[in-house]
FIPALO-729613 format. One record per residue (C-alpha): residue number from 1; residue in three letters; x, y, z negated. Coordinates in Angstrom, 2 decimals. Layout:
// FIPALO-729613
+-----+-----+---------+---------+---------+
:   k :   r :    east :   north :      up :
+-----+-----+---------+---------+---------+
: NUM : Ala :       X :       Y :       Z :
...
+-----+-----+---------+---------+---------+
END
This chain:
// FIPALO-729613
+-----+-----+---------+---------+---------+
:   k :   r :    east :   north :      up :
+-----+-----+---------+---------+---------+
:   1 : Unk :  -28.76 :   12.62 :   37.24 :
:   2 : Unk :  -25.90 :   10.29 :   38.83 :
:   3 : Unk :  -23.66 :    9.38 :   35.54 :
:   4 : Unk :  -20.55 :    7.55 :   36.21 :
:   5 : Unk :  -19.15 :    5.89 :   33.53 :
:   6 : Unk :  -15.37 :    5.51 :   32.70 :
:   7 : Unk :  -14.05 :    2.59 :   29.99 :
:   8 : Unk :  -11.59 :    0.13 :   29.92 :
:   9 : Unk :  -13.93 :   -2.53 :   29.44 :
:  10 : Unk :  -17.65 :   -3.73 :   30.78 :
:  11 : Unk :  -20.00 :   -6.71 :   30.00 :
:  12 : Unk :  -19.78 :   -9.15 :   30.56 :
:  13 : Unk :  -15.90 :   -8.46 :   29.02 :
:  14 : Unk :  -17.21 :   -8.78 :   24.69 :
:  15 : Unk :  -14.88 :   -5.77 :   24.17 :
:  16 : Unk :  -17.04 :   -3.56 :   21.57 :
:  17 : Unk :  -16.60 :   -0.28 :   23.38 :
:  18 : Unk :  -17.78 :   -2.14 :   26.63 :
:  19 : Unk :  -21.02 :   -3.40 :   25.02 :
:  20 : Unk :  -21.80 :    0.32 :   23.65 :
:  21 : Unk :  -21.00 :    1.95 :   26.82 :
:  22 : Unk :  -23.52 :   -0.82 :   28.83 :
:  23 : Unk :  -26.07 :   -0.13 :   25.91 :
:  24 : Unk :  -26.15 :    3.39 :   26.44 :
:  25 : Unk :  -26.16 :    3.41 :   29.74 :
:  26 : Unk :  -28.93 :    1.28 :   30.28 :
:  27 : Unk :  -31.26 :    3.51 :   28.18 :
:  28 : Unk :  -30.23 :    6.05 :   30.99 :
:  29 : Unk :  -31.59 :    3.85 :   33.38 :
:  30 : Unk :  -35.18 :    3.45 :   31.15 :
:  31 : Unk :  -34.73 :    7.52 :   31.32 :
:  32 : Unk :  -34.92 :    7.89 :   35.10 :
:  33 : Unk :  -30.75 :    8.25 :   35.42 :
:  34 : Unk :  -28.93 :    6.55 :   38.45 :
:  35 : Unk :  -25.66 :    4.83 :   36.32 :
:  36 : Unk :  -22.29 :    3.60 :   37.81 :
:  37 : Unk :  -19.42 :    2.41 :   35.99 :
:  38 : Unk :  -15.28 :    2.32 :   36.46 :
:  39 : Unk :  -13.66 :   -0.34 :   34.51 :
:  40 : Unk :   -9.94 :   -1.38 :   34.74 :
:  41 : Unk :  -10.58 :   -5.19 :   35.11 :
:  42 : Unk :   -8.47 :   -6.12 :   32.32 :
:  43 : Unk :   -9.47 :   -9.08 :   30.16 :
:  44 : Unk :   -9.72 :   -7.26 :   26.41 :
:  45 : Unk :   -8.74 :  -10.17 :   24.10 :
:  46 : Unk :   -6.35 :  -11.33 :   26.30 :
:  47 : Unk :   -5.18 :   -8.14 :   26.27 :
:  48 : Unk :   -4.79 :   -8.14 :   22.48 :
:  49 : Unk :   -2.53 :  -11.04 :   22.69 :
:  50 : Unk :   -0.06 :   -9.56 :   26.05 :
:  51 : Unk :    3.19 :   -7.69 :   25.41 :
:  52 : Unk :    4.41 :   -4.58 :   27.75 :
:  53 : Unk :    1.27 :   -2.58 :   26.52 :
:  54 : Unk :    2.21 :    0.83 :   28.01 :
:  55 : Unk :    2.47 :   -0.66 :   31.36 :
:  56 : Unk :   -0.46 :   -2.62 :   31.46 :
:  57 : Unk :   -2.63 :    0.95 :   30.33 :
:  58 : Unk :   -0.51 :    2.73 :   33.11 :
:  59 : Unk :   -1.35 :    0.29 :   35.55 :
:  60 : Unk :   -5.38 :   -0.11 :   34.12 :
:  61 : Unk :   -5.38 :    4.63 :   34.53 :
:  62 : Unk :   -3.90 :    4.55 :   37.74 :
:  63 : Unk :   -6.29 :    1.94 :   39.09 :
:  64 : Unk :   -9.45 :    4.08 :   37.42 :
:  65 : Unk :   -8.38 :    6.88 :   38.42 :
:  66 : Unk :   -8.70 :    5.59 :   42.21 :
:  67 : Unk :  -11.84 :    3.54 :   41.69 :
:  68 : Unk :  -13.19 :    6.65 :   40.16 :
:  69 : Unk :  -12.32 :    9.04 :   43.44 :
:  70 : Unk :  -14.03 :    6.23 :   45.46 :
:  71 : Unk :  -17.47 :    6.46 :   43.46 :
:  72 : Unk :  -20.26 :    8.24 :   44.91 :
:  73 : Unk :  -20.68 :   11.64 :   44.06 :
:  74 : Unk :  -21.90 :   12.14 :   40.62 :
:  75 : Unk :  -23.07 :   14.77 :   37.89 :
:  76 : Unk :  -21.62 :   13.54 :   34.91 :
:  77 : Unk :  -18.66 :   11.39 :   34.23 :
:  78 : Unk :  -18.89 :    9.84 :   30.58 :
:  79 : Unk :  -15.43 :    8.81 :   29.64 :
:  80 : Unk :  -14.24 :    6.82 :   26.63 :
:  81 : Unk :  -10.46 :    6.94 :   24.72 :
:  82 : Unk :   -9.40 :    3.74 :   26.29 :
:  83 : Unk :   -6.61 :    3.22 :   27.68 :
:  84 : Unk :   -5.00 :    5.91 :   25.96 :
:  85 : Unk :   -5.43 :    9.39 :   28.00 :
:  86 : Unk :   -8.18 :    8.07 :   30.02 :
:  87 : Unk :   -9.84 :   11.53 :   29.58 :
:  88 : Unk :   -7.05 :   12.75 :   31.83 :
:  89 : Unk :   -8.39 :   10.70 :   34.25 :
:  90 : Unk :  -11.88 :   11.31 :   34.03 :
:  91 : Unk :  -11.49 :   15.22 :   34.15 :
:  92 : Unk :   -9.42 :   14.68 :   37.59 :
:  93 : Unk :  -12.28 :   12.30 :   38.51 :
:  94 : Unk :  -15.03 :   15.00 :   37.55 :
:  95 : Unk :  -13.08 :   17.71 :   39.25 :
:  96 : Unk :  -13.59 :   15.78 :   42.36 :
:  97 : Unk :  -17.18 :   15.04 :   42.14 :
:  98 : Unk :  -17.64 :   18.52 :   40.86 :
:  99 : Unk :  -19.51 :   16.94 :   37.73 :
: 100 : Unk :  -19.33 :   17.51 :   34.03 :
: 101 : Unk :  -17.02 :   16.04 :   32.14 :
: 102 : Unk :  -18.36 :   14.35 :   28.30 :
: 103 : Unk :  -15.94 :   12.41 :   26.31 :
: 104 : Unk :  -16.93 :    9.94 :   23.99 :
: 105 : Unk :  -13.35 :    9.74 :   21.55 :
: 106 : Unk :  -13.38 :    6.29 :   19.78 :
: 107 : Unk :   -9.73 :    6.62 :   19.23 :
: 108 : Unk :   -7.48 :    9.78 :   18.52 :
: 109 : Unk :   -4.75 :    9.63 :   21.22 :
: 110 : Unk :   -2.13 :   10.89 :   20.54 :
: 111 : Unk :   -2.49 :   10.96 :   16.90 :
: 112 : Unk :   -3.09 :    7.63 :   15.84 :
: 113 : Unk :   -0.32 :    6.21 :   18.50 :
: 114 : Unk :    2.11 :    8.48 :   16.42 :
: 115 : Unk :    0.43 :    7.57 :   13.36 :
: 116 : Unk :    1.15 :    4.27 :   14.02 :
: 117 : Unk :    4.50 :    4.16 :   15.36 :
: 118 : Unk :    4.11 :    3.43 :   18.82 :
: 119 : Unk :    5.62 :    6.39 :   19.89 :
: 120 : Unk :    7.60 :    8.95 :   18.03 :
: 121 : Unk :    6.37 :   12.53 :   16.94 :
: 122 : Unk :    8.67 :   14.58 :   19.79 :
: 123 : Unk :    8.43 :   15.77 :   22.78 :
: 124 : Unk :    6.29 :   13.29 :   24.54 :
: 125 : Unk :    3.43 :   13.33 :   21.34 :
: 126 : Unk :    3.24 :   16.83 :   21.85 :
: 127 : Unk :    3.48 :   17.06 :   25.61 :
: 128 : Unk :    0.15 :   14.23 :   25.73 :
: 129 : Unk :   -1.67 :   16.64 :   22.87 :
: 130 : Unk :   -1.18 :   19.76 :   25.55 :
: 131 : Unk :   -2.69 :   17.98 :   28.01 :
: 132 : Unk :   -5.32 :   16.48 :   25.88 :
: 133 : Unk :   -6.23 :   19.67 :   24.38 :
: 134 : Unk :   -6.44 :   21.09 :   28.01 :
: 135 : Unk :   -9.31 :   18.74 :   29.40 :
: 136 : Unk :  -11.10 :   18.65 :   25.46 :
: 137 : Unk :  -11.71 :   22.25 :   26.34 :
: 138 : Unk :  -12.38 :   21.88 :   30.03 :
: 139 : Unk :  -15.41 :   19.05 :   28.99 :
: 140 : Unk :  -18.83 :   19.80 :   28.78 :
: 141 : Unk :  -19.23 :   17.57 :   25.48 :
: 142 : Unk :  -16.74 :   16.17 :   23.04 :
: 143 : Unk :  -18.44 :   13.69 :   20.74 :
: 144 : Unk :  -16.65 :   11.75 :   17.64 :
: 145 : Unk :  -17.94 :    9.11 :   15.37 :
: 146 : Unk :  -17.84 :   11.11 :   11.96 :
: 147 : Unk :  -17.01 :   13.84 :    9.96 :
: 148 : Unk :  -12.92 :   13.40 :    9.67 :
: 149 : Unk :  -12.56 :   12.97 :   13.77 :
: 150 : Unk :  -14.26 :   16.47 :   13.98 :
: 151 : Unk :  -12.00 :   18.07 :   11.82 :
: 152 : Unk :   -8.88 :   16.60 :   13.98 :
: 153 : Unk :  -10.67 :   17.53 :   17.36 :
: 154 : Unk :  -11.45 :   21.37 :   16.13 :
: 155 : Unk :   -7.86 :   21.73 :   16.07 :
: 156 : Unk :   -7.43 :   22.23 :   19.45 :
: 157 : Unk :  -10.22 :   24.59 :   20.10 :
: 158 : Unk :  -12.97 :   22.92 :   20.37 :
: 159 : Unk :  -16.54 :   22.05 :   18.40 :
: 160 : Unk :  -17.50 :   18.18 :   18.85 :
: 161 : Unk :  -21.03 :   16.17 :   18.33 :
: 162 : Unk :  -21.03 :   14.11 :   15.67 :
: 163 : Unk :  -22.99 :   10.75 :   16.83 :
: 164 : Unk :  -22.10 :    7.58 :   15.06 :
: 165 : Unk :  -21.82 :    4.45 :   16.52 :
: 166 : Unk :  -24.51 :    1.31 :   16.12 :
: 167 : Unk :  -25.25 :   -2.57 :   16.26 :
: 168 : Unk :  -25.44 :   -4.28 :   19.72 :
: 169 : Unk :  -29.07 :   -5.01 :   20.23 :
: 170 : Unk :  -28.37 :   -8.73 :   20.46 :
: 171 : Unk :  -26.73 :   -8.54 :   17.04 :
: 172 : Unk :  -29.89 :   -6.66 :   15.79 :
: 173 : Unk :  -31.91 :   -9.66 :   16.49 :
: 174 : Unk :  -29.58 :  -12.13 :   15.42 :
: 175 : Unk :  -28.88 :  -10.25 :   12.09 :
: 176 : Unk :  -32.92 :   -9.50 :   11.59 :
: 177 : Unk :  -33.27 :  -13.90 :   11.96 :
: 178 : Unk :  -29.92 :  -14.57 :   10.17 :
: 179 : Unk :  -30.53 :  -17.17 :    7.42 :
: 180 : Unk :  -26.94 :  -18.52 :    6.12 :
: 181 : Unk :  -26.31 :  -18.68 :    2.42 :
: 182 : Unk :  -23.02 :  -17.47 :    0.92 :
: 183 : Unk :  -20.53 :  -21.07 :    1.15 :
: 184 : Unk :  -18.78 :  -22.32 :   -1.52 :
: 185 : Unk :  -16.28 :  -21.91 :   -2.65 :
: 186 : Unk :  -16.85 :  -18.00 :   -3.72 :
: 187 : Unk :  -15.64 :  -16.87 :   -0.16 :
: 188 : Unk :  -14.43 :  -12.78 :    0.59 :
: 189 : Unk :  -14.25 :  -12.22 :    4.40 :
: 190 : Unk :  -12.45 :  -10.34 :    6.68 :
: 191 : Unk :  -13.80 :  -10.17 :    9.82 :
: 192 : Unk :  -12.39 :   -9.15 :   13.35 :
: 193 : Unk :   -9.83 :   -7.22 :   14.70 :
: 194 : Unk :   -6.75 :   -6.97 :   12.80 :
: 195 : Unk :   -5.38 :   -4.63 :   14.46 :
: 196 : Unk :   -2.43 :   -2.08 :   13.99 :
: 197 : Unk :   -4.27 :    0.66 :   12.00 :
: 198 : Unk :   -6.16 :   -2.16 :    9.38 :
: 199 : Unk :   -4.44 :   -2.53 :    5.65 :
: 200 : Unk :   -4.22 :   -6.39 :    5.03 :
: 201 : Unk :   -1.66 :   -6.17 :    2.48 :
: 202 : Unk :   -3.76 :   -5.04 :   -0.68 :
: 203 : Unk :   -5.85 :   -7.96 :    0.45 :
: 204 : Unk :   -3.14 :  -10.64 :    0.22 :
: 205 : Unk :   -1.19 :   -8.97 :   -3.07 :
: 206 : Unk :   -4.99 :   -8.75 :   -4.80 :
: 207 : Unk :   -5.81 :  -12.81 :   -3.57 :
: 208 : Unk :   -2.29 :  -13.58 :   -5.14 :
: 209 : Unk :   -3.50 :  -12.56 :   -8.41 :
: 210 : Unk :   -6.79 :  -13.98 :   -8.17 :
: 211 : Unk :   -5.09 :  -17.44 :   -7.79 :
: 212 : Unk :   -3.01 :  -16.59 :  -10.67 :
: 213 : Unk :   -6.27 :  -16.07 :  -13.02 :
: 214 : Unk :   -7.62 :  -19.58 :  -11.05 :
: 215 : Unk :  -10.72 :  -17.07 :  -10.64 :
: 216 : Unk :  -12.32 :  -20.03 :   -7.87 :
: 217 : Unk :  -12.00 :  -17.13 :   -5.06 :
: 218 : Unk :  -11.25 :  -17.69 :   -1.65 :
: 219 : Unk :  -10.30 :  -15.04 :    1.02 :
: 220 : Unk :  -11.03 :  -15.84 :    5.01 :
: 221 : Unk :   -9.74 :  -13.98 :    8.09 :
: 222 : Unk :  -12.15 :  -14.76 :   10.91 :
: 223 : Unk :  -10.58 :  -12.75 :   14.50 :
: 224 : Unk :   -7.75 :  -12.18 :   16.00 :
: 225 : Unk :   -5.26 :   -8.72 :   16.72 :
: 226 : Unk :   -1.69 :   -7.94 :   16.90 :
: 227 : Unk :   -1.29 :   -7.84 :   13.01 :
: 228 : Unk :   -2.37 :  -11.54 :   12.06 :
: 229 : Unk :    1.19 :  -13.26 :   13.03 :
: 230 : Unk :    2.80 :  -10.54 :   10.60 :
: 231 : Unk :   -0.46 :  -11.45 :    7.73 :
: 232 : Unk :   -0.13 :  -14.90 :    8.05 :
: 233 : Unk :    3.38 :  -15.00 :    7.13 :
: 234 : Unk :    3.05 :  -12.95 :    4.04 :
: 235 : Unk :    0.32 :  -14.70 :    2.92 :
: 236 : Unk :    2.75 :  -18.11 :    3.46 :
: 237 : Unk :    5.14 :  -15.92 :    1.46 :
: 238 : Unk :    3.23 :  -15.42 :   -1.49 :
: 239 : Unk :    2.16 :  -19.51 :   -1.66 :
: 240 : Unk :   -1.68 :  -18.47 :   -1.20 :
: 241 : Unk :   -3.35 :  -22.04 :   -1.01 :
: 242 : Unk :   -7.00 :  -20.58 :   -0.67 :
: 243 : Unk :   -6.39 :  -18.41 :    2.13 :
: 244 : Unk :   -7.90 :  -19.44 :    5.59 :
: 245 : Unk :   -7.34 :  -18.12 :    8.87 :
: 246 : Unk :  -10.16 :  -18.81 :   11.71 :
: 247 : Unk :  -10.41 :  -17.22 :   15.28 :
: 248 : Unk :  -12.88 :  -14.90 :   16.62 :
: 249 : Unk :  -16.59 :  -15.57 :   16.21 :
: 250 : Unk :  -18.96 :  -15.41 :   18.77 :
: 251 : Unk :  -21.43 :  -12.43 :   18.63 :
: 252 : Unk :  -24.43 :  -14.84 :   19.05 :
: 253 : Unk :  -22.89 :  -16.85 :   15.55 :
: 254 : Unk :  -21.67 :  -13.66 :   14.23 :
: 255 : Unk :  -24.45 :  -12.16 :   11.57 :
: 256 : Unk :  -24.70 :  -15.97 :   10.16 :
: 257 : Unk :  -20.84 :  -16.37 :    9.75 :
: 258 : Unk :  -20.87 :  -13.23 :    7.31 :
: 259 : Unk :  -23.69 :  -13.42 :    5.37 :
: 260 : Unk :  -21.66 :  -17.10 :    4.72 :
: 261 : Unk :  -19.31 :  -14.88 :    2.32 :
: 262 : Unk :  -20.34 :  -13.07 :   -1.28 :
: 263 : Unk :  -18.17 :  -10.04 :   -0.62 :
: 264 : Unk :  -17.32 :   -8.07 :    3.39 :
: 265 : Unk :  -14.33 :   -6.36 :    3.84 :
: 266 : Unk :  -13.27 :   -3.60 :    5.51 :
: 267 : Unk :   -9.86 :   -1.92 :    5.83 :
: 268 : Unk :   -8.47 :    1.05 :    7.24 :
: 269 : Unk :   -4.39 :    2.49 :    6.56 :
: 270 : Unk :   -4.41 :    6.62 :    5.21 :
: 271 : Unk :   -2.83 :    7.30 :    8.37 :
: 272 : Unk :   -5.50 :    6.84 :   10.73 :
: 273 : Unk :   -8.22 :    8.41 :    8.59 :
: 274 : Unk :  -10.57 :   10.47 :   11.34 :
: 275 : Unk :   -8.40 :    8.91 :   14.12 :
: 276 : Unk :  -10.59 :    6.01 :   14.60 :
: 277 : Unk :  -13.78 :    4.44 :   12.75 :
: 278 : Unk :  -13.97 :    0.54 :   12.47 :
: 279 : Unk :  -16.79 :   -0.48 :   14.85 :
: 280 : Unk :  -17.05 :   -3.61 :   12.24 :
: 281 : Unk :  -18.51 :   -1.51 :    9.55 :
: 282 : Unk :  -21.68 :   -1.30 :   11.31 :
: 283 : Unk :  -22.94 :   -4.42 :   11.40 :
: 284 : Unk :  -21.79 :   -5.02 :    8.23 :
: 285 : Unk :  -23.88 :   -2.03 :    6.15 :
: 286 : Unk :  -26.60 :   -3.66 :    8.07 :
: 287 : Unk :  -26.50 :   -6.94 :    5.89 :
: 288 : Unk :  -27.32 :   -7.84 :    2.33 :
: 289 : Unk :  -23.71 :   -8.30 :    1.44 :
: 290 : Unk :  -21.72 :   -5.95 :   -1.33 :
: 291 : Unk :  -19.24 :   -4.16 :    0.88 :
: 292 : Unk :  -15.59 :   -3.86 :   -0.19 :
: 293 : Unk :  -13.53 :   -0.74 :    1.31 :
: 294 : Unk :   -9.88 :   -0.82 :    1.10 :
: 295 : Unk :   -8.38 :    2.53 :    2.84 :
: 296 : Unk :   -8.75 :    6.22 :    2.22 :
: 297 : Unk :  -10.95 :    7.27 :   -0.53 :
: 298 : Unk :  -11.41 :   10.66 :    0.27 :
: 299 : Unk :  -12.62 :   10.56 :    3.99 :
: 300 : Unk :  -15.90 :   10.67 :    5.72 :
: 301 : Unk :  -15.93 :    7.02 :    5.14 :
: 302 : Unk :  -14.91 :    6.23 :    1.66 :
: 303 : Unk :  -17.03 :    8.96 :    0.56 :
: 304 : Unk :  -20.31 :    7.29 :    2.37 :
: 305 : Unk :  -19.95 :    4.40 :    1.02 :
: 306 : Unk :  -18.97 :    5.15 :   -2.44 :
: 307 : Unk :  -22.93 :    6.12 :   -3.28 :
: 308 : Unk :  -23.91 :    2.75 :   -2.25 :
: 309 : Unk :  -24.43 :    0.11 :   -5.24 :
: 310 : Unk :  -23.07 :   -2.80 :   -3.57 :
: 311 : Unk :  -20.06 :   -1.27 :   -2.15 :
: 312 : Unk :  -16.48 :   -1.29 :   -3.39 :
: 313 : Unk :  -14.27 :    1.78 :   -2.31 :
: 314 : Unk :  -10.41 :    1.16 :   -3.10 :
: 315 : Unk :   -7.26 :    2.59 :   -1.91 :
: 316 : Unk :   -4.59 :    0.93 :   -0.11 :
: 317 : Unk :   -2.15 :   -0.93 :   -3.19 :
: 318 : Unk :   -4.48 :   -0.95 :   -5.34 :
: 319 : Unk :   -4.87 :   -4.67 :   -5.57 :
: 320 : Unk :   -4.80 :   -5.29 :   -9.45 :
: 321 : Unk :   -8.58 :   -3.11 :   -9.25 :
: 322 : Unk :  -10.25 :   -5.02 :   -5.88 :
: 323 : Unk :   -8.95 :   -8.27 :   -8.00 :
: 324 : Unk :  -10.85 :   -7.34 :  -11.08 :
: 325 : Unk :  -14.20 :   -5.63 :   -9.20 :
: 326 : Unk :  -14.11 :   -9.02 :   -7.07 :
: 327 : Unk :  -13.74 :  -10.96 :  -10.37 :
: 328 : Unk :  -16.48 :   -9.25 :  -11.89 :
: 329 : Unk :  -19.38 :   -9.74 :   -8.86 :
: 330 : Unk :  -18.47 :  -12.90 :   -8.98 :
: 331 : Unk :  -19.25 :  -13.31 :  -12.87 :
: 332 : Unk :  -22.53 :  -11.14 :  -12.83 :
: 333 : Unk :  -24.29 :  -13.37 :  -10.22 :
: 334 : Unk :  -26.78 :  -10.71 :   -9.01 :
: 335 : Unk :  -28.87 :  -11.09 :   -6.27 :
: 336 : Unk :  -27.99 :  -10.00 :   -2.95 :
: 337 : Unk :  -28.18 :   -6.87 :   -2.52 :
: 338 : Unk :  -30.41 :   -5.07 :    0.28 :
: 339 : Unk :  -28.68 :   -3.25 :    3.60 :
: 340 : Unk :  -27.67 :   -0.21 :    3.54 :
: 341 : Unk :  -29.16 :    1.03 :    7.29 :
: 342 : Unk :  -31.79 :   -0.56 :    9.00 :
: 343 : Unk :  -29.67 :   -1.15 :   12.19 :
: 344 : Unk :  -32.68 :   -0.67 :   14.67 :
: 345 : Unk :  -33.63 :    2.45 :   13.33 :
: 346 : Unk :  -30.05 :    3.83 :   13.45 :
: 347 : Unk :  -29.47 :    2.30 :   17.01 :
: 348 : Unk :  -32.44 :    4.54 :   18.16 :
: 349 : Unk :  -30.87 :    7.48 :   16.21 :
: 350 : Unk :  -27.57 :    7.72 :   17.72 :
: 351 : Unk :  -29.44 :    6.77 :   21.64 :
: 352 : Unk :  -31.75 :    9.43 :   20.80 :
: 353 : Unk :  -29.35 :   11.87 :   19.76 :
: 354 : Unk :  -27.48 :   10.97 :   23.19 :
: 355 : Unk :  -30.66 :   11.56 :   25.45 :
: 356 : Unk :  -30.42 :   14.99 :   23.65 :
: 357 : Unk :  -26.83 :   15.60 :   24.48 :
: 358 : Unk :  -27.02 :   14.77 :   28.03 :
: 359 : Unk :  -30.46 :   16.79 :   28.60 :
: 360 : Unk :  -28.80 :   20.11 :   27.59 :
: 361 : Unk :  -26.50 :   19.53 :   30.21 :
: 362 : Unk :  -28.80 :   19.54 :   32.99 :
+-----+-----+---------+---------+---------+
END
């Protein structure tokens, strides 16, 4: 088969739905598949940091949309959620080559815009879910990343695979010959994006108070996103004086820079539960680190993790309880504990399960 493949972002662009797309894609290639790709040549950290958003991802579907007319005739068109409505796109693009249409939802759109407040819950949120409900049901495939994005895509119609994301290869290697001990001080990290839909406050209130019990605990953002202006000023705010703020690591350095902390944290607000997963939390089961969740406690997520030993599952204000759990980790001085997933194996799962999807549709 002839798969063309629609994202915002390629390699060499380090954007994580880029490197996914390129790994999947070349295991097509091992497979006997011919691959092509549409991109919107947009730089994605740059991107992070640029106002006038909804014109730039106008600009970045308009431009696909042509690039994808111009391809050569293909069987499948793989699309992904970004820019926002790219599936729109892609089903005009399929409807052309007379292919089938699979979309690959890493983002909700447009729930977790309205979810977020970038646009209001009117007329246009309801006029995008028509027409996003129209091509779900006119693809092939829809496949989400867990359990709670199912749920929101059966609601217009439609019955999704469930295929989980994975570590980059690269990563897997580097994380399988990562050495770094945890630095002192006692160091919790937060690591990435901090992005619109990512609770940072129960982080900062719950530092405050462990520098109020002098508790020798130190918090570190490592990354970038639209929410760290807004983060750094609270935490200025509340006086924190052992709270540091780093840019983004490279992948290559990545795996060493957070097995450097005691505790990994991930974050997610209530309002985007199933209407995105964070790509971070990947990597991170794959590490001997204790794990320390801070969003809904309920979901597909919270509820995974919550059977693990080494992981902490919390909900957004409680601060006074991720102080006290951090506290006592720090005064039980256990052994790191194992990973929770063998990345390698669970790359191969979700490729596997992939090869599966896209055989049926022969």
């Amino acid at each position: 088969m002839r798969i063309l493949f629609l994202n915002q972002y390629f390699p060499p662009d380090p954007a994580p739905t880029g490197v996914l797309f390129r790994e999947l894609a070349d295991r097509l290639q091992e497979a006997g598949h011919t691959v092509d790709f549409v991109a919107a040549r947009q730089d994605y950290r740059q991107g992070q940091k640029k106002g006038g958003r909804m014109l730039r991802e106008a600009k970045a579907l308009g431009r696909m949309l042509l690039d994808g007319l111009r391809r050569p005739k293909a069987d499948v068109v793989i699309s992904g959620s970004s820019p926002p409505c790219l599936l729109l796109v892609a089903t005009l693009v399929a409807f052309w080559h007379r292919a089938k249409s699979v979309h690959w939802i890493m983002d909700l759109y447009p729930e977790i815009a309205v979810a977020l407040g970038e646009i209001r819950e009117g007329l246009l949120a309801k006029g995008i879910g028509k027409a996003m409900g129209w091509a779900y049901r006119r693809a092939a495939a829809v496949v989400v990343l867990d359990e709670d994005m199912a749920a929101c895509v059966r609601k217009y119609g439609v019955e999704p695979e469930i295929i989980g994301v994975w570590v980059f290869a690269p990563v897997i290697a580097q994380t399988q010959c990562a050495t770094a001990e945890p630095m002192f001080p006692w160091t919790w990290i937060y690591s990435g994006n901090l992005g619109r839909a990512h609770e940072w406050e129960t982080l900062l209130a719950a530092q405050a108070l462990l520098e109020k019990r002098s508790a020798g605990i130190r918090l570190l953002f490592q990354g970038g996103g639209p929410s760290r202006p807004t983060a750094e000023a609270r935490a200025a705010e509340l006086g924190l004086r052992h709270c540091e703020w780093k840019g983004y690591v490279d992948e290559a350095a990545l795996p060493d820079a957070l097995r450097a902390g005691k505790v990994l944290v991930v974050t997610q607000l209530p309002a985007a539960q199933g209407l995105l997963w964070p790509s971070k939390l990947g990597l991170i089961l794959s590490l001997p680190r204790p794990i320390l969740w801070i969003g809904p406690t309920n979901g597909a997520i919270g509820r995974k993790l919550s059977v693990l030993p080494q992981a902490g599952v919390f909900a957004p204000g409680d601060a006074e309880a991720v102080a006290d759990w951090l506290i006592a980790l720090k005064t039980r001085l256990e052994p790191a504990p194992k990973p929770a997933v063998d990345p390698a194996m669970h790359r191969e799962a979700m490729l596997v399960a992939w090869g599966r999807l896209l055989q049926r549709l022969r």
